[in-house]
C-alpha positions in Angstrom: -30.3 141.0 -30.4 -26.9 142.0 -32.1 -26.1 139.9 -34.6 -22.6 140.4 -36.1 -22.2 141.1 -40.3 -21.4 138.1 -42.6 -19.6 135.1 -41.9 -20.9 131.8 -40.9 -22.5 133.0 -38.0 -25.1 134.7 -40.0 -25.1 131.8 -42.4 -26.4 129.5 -38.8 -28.7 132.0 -37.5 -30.5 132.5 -41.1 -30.6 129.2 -41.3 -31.6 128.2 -37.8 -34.9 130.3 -37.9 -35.8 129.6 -41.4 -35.2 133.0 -42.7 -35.8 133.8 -46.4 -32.7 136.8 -47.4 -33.4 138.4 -50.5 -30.7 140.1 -51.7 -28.9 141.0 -55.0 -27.1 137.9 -55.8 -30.1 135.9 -55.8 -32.0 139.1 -57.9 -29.1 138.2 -60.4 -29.5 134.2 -60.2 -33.3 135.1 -61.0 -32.9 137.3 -63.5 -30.6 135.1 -65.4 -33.1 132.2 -65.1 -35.9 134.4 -66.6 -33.6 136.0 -69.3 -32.9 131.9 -70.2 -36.2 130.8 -70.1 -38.6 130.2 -72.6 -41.1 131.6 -70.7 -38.7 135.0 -70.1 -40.0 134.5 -66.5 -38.8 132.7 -62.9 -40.2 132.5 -59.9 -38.7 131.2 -56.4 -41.2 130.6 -54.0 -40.3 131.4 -50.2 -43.6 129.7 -49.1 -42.7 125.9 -47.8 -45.7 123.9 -49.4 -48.1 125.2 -51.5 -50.7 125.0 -48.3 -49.2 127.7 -47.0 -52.1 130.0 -46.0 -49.7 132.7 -47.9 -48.2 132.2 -50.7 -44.8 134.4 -51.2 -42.3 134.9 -54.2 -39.8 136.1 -56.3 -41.0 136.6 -59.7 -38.7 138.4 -62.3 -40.5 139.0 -65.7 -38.1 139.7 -68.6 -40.1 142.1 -71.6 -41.8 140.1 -74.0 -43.2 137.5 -71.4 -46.6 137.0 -71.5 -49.0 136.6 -68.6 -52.4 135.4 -69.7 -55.2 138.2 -68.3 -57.0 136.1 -65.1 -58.5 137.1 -61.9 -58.3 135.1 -58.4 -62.1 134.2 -57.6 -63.7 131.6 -56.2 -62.2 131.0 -54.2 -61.3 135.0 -53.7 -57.7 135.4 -53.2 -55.8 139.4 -53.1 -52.0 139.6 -54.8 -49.8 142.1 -54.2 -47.1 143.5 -55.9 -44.3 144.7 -54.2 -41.2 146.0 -57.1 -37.8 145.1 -56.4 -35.8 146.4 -59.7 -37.0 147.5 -63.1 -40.4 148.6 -63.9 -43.7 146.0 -64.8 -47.1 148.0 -65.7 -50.5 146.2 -64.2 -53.3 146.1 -66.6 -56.9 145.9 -65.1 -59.8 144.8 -67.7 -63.6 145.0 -67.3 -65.4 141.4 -68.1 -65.2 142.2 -71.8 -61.1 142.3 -72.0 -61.3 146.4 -72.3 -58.2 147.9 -70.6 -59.9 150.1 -68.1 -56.9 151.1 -65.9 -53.2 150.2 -65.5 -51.1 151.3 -62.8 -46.9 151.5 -63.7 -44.7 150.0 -61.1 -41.0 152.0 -61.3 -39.1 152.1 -58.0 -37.4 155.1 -59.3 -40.8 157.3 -59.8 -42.3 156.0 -56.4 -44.6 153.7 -57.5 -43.6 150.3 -55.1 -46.6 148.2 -54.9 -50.4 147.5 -55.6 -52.7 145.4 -53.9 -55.5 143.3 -56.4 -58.8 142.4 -54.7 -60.3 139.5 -55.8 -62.4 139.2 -58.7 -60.3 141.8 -60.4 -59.1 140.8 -63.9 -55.4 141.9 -64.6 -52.2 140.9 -66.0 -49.0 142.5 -66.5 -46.4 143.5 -68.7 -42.5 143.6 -68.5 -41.0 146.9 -69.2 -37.7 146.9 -68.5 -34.9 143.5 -68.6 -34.2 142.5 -65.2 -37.8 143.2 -63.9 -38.4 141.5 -60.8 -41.3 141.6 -57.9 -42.0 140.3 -54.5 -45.1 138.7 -54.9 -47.9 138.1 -51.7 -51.3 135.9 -52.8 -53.6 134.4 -50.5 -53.4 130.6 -50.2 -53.3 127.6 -50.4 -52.1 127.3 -54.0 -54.5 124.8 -56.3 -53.7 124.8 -59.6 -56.8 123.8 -60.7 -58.8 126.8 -58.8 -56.0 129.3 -58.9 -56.5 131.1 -61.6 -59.4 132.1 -63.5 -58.1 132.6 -67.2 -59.9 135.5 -69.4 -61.7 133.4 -72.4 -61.2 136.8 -74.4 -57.5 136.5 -74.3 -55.3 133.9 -75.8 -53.8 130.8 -73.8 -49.9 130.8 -73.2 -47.7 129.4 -75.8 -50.0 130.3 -78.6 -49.3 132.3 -81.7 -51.8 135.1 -80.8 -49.8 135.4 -77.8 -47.5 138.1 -79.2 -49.9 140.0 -81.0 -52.1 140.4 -78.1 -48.7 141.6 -76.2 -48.4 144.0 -79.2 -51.8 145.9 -78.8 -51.4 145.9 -75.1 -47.8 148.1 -75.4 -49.6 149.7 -78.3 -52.9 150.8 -75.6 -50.3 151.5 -73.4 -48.1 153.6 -75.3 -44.9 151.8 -74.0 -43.6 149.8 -77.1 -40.7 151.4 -78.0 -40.0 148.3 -81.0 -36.0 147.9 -79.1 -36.9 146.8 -75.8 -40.4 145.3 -75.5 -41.5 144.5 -79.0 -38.8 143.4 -80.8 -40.3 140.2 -81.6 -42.9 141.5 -83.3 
């Protein structure tokens, strides 16, 4: 089927068949979000209810967020990582919190995407302002059994959040103290 450029007509058929369009002007809408967040990350789900067998989203990560270390086990989930602008390194730990392998995302060096298995520990780290990623995870989502958080790493909004940020850019070699550790 031919299906004519722009216009309402596109607007109904989208519409009509519950498509999901990403495209740059809601890249931007996200990004803003993130950049105004105190969080310095967004996410806009595309999955209907958080039943959904898969759960699917926009997640834009602004440098300096931080993403507390977990894995998805028990039950075992997979995530991927799919890159849609800037660049976001993956950090994979062994059950001690020892950065055993990391894995840069960069659309512009050919690096798109990364699948997690379960029971894999990682996290990631913002490299680049306007960062964002189409995100696939096994469902349903369950707050309370999404997420198992890494006891050797500090919870969200504390004050060893930063510093643990710090000496992950600092394993990594990527803190350049303009762009991603400038609050340190």
């Amino acid at each position: 089927m031919c299906i004519p450029e722009g216009g309402a007509w596109l607007a109904v058929f989208l519409y009509a068949f519950s498509m999901k369009v990403i495209d740059s002007h809601i890249l931007d809408r996200l990004i803003l979000e993130a950049k105004n967040s105190l969080r310095l990350r967004k996410n806009l789900n595309h999955h209907e209810a958080f039943s959904d067998p898969i759960n699917r989203m926009l997640n834009a990560f602004e440098p300096g967020t931080y993403v507390r270390p977990h894995k998805h086990e028990n039950p075992d989930k997979r995530e991927v990582f799919l890159i849609l602008r800037g660049r976001l390194e993956m950090c994979f730990f062994d059950d001690s919190g020892k950065l055993i392998s990391h894995f840069l995302l960069d659309p512009e060096i050919g690096n798109y995407g990364i699948e997690i298995p379960p029971s894999v520990w990682h996290t990631v780290v913002s490299l680049k302002s306007g960062t964002v990623v189409y995100e696939i995870k096994d469902g349903p989502y369950q707050v309370e059994t999404d997420k198992n958080f890494a006891s050797w790493a500090p919870e969200e909004g504390t004050v060893d959040c930063q510093k643990y940020l710090e000496s992950l850019h600092a394993a990594l070699g990527t803190c350049d103290r303009q762009s991603c550790c400038s609050d340190f």
